[in-house]
C-alpha positions as CSV (number, residue, x, y, z in Angstrom):
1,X,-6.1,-22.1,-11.7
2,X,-5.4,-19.2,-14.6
3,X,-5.0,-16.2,-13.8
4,X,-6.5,-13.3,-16.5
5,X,-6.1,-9.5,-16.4
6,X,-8.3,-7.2,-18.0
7,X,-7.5,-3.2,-18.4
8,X,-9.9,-0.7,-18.0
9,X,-9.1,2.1,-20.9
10,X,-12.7,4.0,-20.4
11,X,-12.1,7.8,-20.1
12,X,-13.6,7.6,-16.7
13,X,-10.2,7.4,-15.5
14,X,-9.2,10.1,-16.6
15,X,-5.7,12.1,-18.9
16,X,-3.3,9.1,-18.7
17,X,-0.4,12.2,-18.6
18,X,-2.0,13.7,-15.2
19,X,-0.5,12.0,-12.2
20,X,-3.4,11.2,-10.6
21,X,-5.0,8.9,-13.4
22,X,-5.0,5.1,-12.9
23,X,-3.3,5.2,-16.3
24,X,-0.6,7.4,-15.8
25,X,2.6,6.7,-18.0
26,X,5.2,6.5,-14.9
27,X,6.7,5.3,-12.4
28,X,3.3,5.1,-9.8
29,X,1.2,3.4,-12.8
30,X,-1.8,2.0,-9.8
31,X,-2.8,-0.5,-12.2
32,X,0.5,-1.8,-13.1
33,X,1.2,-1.3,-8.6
34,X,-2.1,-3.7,-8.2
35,X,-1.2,-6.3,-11.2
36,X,2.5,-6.9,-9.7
37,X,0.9,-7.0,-6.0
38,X,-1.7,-10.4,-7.0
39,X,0.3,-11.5,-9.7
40,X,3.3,-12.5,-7.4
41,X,0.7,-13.8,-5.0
42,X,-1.2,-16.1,-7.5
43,X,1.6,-16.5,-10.5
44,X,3.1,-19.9,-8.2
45,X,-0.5,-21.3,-8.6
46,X,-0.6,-21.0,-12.3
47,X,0.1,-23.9,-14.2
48,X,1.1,-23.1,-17.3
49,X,2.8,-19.6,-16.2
50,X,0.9,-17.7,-19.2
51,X,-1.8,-15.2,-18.5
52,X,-4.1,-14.2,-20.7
53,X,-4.4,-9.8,-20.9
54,X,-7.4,-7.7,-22.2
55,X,-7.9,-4.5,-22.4
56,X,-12.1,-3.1,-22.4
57,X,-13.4,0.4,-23.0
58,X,-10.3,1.2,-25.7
59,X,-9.1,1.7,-29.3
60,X,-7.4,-2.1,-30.5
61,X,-4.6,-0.4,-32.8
62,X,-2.9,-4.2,-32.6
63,X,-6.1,-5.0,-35.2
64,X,-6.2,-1.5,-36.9
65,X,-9.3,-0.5,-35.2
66,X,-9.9,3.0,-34.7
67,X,-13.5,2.3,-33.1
68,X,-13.7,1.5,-29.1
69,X,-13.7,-2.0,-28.6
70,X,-14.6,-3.6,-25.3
71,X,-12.6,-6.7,-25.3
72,X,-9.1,-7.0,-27.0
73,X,-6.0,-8.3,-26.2
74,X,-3.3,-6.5,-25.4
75,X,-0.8,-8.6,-27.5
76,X,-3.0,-8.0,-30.5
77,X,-3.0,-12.1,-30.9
78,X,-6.7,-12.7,-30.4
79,X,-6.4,-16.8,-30.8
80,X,-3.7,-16.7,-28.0
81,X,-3.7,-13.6,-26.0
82,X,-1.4,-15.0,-23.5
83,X,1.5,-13.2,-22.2
């Protein structure tokens, strides 16, 4: 099994600096809260231990885009976007 996470960065989800966002920078981030939750579940039954992470509906700055991509990865390594 391989576990992959992908990031939603659309606006739907509104200011990332208002609490109440999905993206809020702090301490109650709920996508970092869900992430950690099935990661620790699933992370024993993944082989190799790396996991792949994309971010859709955002701005790759890792490749100099300035244009909304909807699949990057969040390392900026697209050949090995394993973390």
């Amino acid at each position: 099994m391989n576990l992959a996470i992908a990031i939603d960065y659309t606006a739907s989800n509104g200011d990332p600096e208002e609490q109440d966002c999905l993206h809020f920078v702090g301490p109650n981030n709920q996508y970092e809260a869900a992430i950690n939750m099935v990661g620790t579940i699933l992370e024993p039954y993944d082989y190799d231990k790396l996991f792949p992470v994309f971010g859709f509906g955002g701005i790759d700055q890792f490749n100099g885009s300035t244009r909304i991509n909807h699949c990057f990865p969040l390392n900026g390594l697209t050949n090995h976007p394993s973390v």
